[in-house]
C-alpha positions in Angstrom: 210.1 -22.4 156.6 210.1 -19.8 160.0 211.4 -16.7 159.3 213.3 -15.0 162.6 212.1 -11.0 162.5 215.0 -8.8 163.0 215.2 -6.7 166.2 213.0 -3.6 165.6 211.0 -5.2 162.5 207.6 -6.8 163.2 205.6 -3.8 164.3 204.0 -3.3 160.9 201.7 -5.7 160.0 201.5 -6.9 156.0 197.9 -5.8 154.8 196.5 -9.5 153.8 196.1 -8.3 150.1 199.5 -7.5 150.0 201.0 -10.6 150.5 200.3 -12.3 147.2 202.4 -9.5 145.3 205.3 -10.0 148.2 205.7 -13.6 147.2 205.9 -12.2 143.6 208.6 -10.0 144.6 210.2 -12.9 146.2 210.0 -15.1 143.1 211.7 -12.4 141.2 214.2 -11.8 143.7 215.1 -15.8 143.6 214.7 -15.8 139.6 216.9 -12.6 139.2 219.9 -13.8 141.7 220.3 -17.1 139.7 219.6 -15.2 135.9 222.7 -13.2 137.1 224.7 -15.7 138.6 224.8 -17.6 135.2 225.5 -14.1 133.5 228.0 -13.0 135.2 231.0 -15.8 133.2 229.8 -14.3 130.3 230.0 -10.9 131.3 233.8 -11.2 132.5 234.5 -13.4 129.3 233.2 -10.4 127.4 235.6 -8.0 129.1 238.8 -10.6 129.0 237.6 -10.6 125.1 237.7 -6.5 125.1 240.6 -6.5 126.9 242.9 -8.5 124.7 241.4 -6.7 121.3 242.8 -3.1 123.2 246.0 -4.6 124.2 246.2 -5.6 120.6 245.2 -2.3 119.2 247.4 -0.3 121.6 245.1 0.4 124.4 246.3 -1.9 126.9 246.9 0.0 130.3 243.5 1.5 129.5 242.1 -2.3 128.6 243.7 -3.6 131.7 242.1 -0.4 133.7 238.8 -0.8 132.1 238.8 -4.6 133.0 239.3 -4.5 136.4 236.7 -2.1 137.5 234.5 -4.2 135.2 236.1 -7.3 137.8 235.5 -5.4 140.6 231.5 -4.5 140.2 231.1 -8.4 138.9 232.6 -10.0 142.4 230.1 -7.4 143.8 227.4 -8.6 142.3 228.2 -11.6 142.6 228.1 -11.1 146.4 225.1 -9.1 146.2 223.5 -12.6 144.8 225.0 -15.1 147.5 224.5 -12.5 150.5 221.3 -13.6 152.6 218.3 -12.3 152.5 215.5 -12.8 154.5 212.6 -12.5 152.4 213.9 -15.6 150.3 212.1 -17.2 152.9 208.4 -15.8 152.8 205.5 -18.2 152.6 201.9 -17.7 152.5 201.5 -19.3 156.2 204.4 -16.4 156.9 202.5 -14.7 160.1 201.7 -11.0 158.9 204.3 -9.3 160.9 207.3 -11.4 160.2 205.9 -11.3 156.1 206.1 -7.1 156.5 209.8 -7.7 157.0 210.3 -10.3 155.1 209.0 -7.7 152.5 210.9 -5.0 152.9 214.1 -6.8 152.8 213.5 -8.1 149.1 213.0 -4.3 148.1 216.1 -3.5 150.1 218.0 -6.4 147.7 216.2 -5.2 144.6 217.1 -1.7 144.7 220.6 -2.9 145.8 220.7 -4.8 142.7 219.2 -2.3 140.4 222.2 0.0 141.8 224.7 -2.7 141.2 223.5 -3.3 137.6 223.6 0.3 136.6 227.5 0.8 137.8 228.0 -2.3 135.9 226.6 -0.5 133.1 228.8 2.3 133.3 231.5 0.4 133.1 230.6 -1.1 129.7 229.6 2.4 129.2 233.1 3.2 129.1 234.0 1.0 125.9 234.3 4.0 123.4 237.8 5.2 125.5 239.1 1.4 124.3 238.1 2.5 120.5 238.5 6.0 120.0 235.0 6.7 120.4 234.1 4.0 118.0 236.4 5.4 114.9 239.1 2.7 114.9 239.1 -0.3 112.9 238.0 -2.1 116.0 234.5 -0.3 116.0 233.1 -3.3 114.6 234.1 -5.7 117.1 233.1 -3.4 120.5 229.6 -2.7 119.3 229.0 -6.4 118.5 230.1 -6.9 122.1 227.9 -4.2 123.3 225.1 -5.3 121.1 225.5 -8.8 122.6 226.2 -8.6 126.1 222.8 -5.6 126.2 220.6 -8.7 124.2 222.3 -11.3 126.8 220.9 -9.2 129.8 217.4 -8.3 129.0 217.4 -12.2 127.8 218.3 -13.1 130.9 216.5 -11.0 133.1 213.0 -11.8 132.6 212.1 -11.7 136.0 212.6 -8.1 137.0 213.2 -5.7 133.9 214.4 -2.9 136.0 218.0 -4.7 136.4 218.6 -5.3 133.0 217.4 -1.9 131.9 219.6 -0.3 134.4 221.9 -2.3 133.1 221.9 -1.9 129.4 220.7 2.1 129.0 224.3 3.5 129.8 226.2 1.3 127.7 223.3 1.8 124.6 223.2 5.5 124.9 227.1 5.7 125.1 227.5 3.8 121.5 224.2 6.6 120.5 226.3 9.2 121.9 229.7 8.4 120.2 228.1 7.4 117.1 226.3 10.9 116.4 229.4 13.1 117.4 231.0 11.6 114.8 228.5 13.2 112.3 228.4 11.3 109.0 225.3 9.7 107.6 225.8 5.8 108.0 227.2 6.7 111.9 223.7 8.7 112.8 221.8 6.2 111.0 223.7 3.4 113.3 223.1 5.4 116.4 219.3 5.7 115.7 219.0 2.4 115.0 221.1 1.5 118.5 218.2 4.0 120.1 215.5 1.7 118.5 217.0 -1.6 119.6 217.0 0.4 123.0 213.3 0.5 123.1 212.6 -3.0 121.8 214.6 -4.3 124.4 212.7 -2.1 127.0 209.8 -3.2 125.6 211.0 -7.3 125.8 212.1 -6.8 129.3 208.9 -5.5 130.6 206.6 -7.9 128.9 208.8 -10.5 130.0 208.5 -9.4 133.7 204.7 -8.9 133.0 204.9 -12.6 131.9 207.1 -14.1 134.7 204.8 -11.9 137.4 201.4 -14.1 136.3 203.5 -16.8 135.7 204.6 -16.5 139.7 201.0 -15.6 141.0 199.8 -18.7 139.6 202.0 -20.7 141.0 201.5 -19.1 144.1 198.1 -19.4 144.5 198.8 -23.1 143.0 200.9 -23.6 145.9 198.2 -22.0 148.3 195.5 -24.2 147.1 197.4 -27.1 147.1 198.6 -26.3 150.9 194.9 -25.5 151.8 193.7 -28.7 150.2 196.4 -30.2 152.1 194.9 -28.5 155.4 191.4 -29.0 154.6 192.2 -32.1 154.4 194.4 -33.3 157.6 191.4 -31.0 159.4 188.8 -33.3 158.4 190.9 -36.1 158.9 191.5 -35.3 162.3 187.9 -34.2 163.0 186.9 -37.5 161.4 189.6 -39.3 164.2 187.8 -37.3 166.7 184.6 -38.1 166.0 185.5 -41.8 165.8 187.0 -41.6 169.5 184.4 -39.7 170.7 182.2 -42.1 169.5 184.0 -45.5 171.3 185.0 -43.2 174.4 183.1 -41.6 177.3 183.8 -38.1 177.5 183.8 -38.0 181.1 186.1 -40.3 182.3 188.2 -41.0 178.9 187.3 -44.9 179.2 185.5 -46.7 176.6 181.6 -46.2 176.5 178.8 -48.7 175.8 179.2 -48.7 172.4 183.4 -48.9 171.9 182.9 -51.0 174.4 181.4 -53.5 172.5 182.6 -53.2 169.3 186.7 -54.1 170.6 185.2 -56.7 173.2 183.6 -58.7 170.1 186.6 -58.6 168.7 188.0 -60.6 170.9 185.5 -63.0 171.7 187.4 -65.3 169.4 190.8 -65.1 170.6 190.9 -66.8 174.3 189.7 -67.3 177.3 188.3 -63.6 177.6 186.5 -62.7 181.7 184.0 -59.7 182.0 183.5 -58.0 185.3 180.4 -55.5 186.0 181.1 -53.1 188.6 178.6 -50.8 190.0 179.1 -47.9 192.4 177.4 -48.1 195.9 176.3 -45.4 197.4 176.6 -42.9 194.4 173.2 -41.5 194.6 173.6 -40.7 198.0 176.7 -38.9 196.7 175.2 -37.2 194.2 172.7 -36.1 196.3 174.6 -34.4 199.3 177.7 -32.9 197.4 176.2 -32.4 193.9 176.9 -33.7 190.5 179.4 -31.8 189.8 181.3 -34.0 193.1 179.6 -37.1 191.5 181.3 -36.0 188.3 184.7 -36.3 190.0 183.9 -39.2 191.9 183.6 -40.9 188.3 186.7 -39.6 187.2 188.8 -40.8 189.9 187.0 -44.0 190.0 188.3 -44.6 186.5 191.4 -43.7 187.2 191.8 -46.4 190.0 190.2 -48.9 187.7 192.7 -48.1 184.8 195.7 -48.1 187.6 194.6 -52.1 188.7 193.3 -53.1 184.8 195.8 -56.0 183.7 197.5 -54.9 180.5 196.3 -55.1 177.1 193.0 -55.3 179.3 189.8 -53.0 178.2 187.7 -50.8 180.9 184.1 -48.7 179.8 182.2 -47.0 181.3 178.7 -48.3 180.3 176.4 -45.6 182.0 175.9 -43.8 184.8 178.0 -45.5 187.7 178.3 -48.5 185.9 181.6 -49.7 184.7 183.2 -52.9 182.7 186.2 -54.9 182.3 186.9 -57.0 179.8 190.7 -59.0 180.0 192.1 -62.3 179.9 193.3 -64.2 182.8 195.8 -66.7 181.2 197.6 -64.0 179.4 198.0 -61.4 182.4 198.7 -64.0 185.4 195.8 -62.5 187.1 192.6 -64.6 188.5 189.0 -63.5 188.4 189.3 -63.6 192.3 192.3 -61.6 192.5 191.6 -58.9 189.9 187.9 -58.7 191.6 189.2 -58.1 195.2 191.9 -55.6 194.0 189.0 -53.8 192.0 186.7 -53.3 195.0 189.8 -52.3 197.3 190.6 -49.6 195.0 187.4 -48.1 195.0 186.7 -48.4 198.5 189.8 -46.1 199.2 188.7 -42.6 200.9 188.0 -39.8 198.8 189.1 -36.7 199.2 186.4 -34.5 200.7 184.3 -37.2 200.8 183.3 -39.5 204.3 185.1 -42.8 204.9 183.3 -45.6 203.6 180.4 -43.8 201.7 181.6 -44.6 198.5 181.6 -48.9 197.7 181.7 -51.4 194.6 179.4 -54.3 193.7 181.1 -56.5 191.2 179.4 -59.8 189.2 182.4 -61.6 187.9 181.7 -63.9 184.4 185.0 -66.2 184.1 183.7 -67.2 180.2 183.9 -68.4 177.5 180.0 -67.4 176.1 178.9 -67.7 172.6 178.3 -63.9 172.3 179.4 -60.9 174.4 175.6 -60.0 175.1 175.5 -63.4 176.5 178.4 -62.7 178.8 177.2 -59.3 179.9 173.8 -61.0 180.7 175.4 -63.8 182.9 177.6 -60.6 184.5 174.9 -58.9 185.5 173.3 -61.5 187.3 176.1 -62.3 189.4 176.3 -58.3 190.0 172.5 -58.5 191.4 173.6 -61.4 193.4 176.7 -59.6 194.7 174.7 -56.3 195.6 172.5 -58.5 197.2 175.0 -59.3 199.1 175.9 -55.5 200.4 178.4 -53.3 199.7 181.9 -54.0 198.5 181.4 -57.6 197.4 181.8 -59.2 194.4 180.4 -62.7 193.1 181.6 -65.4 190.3 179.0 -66.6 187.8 178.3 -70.2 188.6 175.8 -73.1 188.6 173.5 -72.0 190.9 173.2 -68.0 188.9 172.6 -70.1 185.6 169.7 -71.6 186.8 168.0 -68.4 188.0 168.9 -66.8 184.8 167.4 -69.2 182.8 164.0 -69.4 185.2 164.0 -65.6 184.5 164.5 -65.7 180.9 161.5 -68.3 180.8 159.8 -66.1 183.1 160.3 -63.6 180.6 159.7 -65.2 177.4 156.2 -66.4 179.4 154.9 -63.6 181.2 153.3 -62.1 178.4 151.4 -64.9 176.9 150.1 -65.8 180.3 149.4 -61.9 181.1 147.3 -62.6 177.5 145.3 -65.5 178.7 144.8 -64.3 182.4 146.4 -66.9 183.5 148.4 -65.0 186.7 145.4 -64.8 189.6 145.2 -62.2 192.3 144.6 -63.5 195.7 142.8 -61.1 198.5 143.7 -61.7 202.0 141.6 -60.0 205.0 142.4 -57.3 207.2 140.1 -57.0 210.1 139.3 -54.7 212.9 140.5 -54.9 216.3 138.0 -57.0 217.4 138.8 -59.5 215.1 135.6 -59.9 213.6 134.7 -56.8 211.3 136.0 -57.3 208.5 137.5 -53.5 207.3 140.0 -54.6 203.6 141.4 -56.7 201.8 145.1 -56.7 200.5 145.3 -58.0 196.8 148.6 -60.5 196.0 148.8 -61.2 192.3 150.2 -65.3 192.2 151.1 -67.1 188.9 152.0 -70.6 188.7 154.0 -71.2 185.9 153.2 -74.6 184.4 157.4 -75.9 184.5 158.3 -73.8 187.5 155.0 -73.6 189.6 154.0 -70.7 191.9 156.3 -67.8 191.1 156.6 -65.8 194.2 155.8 -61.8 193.9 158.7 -60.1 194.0 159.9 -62.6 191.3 157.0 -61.9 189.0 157.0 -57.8 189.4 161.2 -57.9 189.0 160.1 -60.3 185.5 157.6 -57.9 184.2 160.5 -55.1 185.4 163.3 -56.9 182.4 160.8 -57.9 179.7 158.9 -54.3 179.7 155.9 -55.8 181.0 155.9 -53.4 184.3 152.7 -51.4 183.2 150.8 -54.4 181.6 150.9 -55.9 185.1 149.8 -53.2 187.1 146.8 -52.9 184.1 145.7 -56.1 184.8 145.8 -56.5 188.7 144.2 -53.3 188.8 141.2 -55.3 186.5 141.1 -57.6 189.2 141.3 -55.5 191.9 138.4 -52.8 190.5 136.5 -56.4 189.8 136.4 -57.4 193.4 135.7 -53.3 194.5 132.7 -54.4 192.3 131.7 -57.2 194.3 132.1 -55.6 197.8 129.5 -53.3 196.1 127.2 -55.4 195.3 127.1 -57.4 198.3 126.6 -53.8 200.4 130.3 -53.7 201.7 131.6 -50.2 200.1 133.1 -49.6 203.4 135.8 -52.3 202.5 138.4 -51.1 201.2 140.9 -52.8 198.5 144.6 -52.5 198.9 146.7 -52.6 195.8 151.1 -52.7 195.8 152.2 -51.2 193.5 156.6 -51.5 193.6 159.1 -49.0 193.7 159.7 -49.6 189.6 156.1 -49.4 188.9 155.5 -46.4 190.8 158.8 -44.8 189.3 158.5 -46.0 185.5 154.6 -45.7 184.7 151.9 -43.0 185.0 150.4 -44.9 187.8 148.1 -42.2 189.1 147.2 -41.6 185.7 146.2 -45.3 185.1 145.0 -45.9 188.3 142.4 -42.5 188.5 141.2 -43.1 184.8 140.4 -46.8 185.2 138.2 -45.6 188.4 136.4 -42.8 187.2 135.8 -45.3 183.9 134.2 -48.3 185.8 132.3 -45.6 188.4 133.7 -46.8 191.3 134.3 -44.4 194.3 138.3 -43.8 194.9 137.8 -44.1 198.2 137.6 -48.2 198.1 141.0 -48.5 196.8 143.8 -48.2 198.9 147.6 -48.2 197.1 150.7 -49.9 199.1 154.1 -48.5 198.7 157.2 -49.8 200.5 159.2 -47.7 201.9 162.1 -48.3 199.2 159.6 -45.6 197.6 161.3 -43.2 199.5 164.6 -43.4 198.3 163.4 -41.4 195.5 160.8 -39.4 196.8 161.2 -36.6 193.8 160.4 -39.0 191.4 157.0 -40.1 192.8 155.8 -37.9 194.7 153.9 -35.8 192.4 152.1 -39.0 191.4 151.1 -39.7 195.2 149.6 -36.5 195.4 147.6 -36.8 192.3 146.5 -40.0 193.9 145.9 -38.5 197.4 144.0 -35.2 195.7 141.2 -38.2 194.1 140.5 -39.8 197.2 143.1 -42.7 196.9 144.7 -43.7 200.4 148.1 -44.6 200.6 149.9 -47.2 202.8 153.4 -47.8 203.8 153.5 -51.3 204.1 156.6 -53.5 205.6 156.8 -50.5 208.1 160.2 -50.2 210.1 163.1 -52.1 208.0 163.0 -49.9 205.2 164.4 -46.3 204.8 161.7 -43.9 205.5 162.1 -41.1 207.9 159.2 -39.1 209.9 159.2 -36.5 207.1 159.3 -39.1 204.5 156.1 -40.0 205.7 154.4 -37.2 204.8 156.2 -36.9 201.8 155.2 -40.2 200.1 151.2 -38.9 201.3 150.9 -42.1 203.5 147.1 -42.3 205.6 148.5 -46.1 206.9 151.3 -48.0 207.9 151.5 -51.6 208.0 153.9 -52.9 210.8 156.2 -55.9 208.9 155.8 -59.5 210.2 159.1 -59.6 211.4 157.6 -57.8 214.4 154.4 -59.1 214.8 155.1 -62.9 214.6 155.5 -64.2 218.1 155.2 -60.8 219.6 153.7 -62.2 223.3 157.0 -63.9 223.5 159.2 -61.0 223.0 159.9 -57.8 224.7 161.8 -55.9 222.7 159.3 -56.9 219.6 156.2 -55.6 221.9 158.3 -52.1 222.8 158.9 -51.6 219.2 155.0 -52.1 218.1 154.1 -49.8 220.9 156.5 -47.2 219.3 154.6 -47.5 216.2 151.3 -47.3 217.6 152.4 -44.2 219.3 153.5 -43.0 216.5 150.5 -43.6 214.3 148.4 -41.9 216.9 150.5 -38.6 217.3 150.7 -38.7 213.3 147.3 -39.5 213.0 148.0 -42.5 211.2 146.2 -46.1 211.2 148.2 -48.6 211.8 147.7 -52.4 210.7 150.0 -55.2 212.2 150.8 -58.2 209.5 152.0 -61.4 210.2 149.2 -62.2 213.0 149.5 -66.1 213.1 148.4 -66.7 216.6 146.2 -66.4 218.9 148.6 -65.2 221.6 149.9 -62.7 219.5 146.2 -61.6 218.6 145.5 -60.5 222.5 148.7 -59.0 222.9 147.9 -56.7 220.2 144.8 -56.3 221.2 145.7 -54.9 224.5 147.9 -52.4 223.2 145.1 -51.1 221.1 146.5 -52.3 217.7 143.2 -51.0 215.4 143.8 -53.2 212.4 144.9 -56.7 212.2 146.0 -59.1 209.4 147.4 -62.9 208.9 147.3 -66.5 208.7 145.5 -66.4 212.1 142.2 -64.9 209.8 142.7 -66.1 206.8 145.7 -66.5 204.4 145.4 -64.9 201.2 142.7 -67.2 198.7 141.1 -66.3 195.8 138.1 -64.1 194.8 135.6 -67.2 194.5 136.9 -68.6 198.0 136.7 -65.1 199.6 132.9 -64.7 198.6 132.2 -68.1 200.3 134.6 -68.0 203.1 135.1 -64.5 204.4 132.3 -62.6 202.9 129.2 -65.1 204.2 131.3 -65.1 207.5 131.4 -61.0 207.7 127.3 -60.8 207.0 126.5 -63.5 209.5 128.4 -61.8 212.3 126.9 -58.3 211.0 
């Protein structure tokens, strides 16, 4: 219960001890107000009783006097008991300054009280006038009254002994008083015996408060612990709710995270024809990058917003990581198609944001219509028609169909494969020539790793590294084409060509996820083979994240290892990414080389690179030679190295030794 402070009260603060003996006080406040209540009939049956015995005796205009100033102080106190206080409503969660006037306003009704007892008092007190000082015949009956209605009091007012002694000590010491002036022996032995009762019944009332004060402290403190329990309790049942959301729920954007995802999606596996969309943000990283994360932050938050704002209802959204979101929803129930529900999604996000360029910000969405077995099986069959739809560019989505089962399952064989056959050596690495710009010294060799799969056949490149990539077999390809690769170094040796040198790719998830320089470095110092035979080829997706790798080219560069850029001009690099990523080569991309002498534009964009490999002082190798029309061309614009089907397409290390090798030593 809230208890209003009174204009001007509330200034004083209750010390925090003193609030366990205010809700004492309060407790004998409420006891003593009802103790009295049920007295007070009594009392005025007493005085109608003393009334009619002086009317009888001849007394009656001073009965009738006596009795209504007796009526009089009753109805007072009566009022006294009903009047409102505001204390009656002090609790132990009473804020301190409210419980300081709560206080003070149960002594202010306690000392009224006392007050109002003791003129009650007086009027008893008054008795002897009705009985000639307790000499008439009627002696008898008055003290049995007085005797009775002091016993009745001090019975009744156990809570607070001061109001029934202020009550009874006039009355008592009036009967003393009378009884001694009258002087005989049995009087003054009545009077000291009235004095005695007098001090038993002090004595009762104050052990009886003493009693009812512990009685009320334990009760408070009963009540306290009881409420704190209580307390304690809802706390740690609201912490525990917390917990549990924070758990299910991102804290970012408010949606469900991987795990709450999950555990309400399996749910409801069973219960229809349930569709899972994977959207991923394109062009986030670019974001994050130029405005901060702080801006990527609130990119995320808004994003969610506008995926809650088109989510069909009773449909589910999570965020799953990073800038990757899901929705989970069924299609029968809300009326709205995979198609529908897709294209709203990637409308939504591609909305302007505020303070952010038109268009930077995109969505990528792979749409699985279901029903799977198991939602891992769903969110498997998602993401590959999200990798399908990012191949696709920005701000596209694409279903799940025939055509995306089929890859999956060739990948999940791939998968379930590439580590026995990594095992049993049964991928090969293939070494095609690079020669010099006379077309006859022979200057490298690029190493392609090839597997054919027994069901599948040859599994191209890109295939196998993005394999290794899912099944966490990134690092034990690179180990073993590197095996190869410091195996054929060893046969370049041998045969006196150390000027060779070996090139080596190593993609944009190798470079980024293992110690490559590390791995590479150790392996060479290990087998004593000179770094400067081994050259490492990067594509210029490295430089998307040049933070992440550059540290490891530089190691790399530091021991001697030469870098390349390879598929040189439809990538992302920049002139100072070029530095960055420690590159001593580029290698123009067939797309420019291949039928060259019949192209213009193709031949001014090779002489670009040329030029710039010469004011950057970097070789330059042109792939995708498959003619000998295209060989002179490139010869005449002083292209220095040269590689392609023209030379030789890539075979393996037995075929190269009788091929190309006894071919190089003849011409030599």
């Amino acid at each position: 219960m809230s208890v209003p402070v009174p204009p001007g009260l509330g200034k004083t603060v209750l010390p925090a001890g003193a609030l366990s003996l205010a809700l004492v006080r309060r407790d004998q406040l409420e006891a003593m107000r009802g103790s009295v209540l049920t007295a007070i009939p009594v009392n005025m049956l007493l005085g109608l009783a003393s009334m009619l015995v002086a009317y009888h005796s001849g007394h009656g205009e001073a009965g009738a006097l006596w009795f209504a100033f007796s009526t009089i102080v009753n109805l007072a106190r009566i009022g006294l008991c009903r009047a409102t206080c505001l204390g009656l409503g002090l609790t132990s969660e009473t804020p301190p300054a409210m419980a300081a006037a709560a206080t003070q306003s149960v002594d202010r009704h306690l000392r009224a009280c006392i007050a109002a007892a003791f003129l009650s008092g007086l009027v008893w007190a008054c008795q002897p006038l009705l009985c000639e000082g307790y000499t008439s015949t009627q002696t008898l009956f008055y003290l049995a009254i007085t005797c009775g209605i002091t016993a009745g009091a001090v019975t009744h007012g156990t809570a607070y002994a001061r109001i029934p002694l202020a009550f009874i000590l006039s009355p008592l010491l009036s009967v003393t008083i009378c009884l001694v002036a009258v002087g005989d022996f049995d009087r003054t032995c009545l009077a000291a015996c009235v004095l005695l009762y007098l001090l038993a019944l002090t004595h009762t009332a104050f052990r009886s408060e003493a009693g009812f004060r512990e009685a009320s402290r334990i009760k408070n403190e009963a009540t306290a612990l009881a409420r704190s329990r209580a307390e304690a309790h809802a706390s740690v049942s609201a912490l525990a709710d917390e917990m549990r959301r924070r758990a299910t729920h991102d804290d970012l954007t408010g949606l469900l995270n991987r795990a709450g995802f999950i555990q309400q999606a399996e749910s409801r596996l069973p219960t229809g024809s349930i569709s899972l969309l994977l959207l991923d943000l394109d062009g986030f990283k670019l974001v994050n990058d130029v405005y901060g994360h702080k801006a990527g932050d609130r990119v995320l938050v808004e994003v969610a917003r506008r995926i809650r704002a088109e989510l069909p209802e009773s449909g589910l959204a999570a965020r799953l990581g990073g800038d990757e979101f899901a929705v989970l929803y069924d299609p029968a129930a809300s009326g709205m198609p995979h198609d529908r529900l897709a294209a709203a999604l990637v409308a939504a996000v591609a909305q302007p944001l505020d303070g952010f360029d038109a268009g930077r910000l995109g969505v990528s969405i792979g749409v699985h219509p279901g029903p799977e077995p198991s939602l891992t099986e769903m969110l498997s069959c998602a993401d590959a028609a999200l990798y399908a739809a990012k191949a696709a560019g920005r701000n596209h989505y694409r279903m799940f169909d025939a055509g995306l089962r089929e890859r999956l399952q060739i990948r999940r064989d791939l998968e379930r494969d590439l580590s026995t056959a990594l095992a049993e050596g049964t991928p090969e690495v293939w070494f095609q020539p690079i020669y010099s710009m006379d077309a006859q010294t022979l200057v490298g060799l690029e190493a392609l790793v090839r597997w054919q799969h027994p069901r599948l056949g040859w599994i191209a490149p890109p295939d196998l590294v993005a394999t290794a990539a899912t099944a966490g077999l990134t690092e034990s390809l690179l180990r073993y084409i590197l095996e190869q690769v410091c195996a054929m170094m060893q046969i370049l040796r041998g045969r006196g060509l150390a000027n060779v040198r070996v090139a080596m790719n190593v993609s944009p998830q190798e470079m980024a996820q293992v110690p490559v320089d590390e791995i590479v470095i150790e392996r060479l110092r290990g087998l004593d083979l000179p770094a400067a035979m081994l050259e490492i080829e990067i594509t210029e997706e490295t430089a998307l994240d040049i933070a992440a790798v550059q540290g490891k080219l530089q190691a790399l560069s530091r021991a001697g290892i030469r870098v390349a850029l390879d598929d040189f001009g439809i990538g992302y690099s920049s002139l100072s990414s070029l530095r960055q990523l420690r590159a001593d080569r580029i290698k123009i991309d067939r797309s420019f080389v291949t039928g060259l002498s019949a192209s213009d534009d193709k031949r001014g964009l090779v002489l670009a690179v040329l030029g710039l490999g010469r004011m950057l002082g970097l070789e330059v190798v042109a792939e995708g030679v498959e003619s000998d029309e295209d060989l002179r061309t490139l010869q005449t614009m002083g292209c220095p190295f040269l590689q392609g089907y023209h030379f030789g397409r890539p075979m393996p290390a037995c075929e190269l030794e009788a091929k190309v090798f006894a071919n190089h030593i003849e011409a030599a």
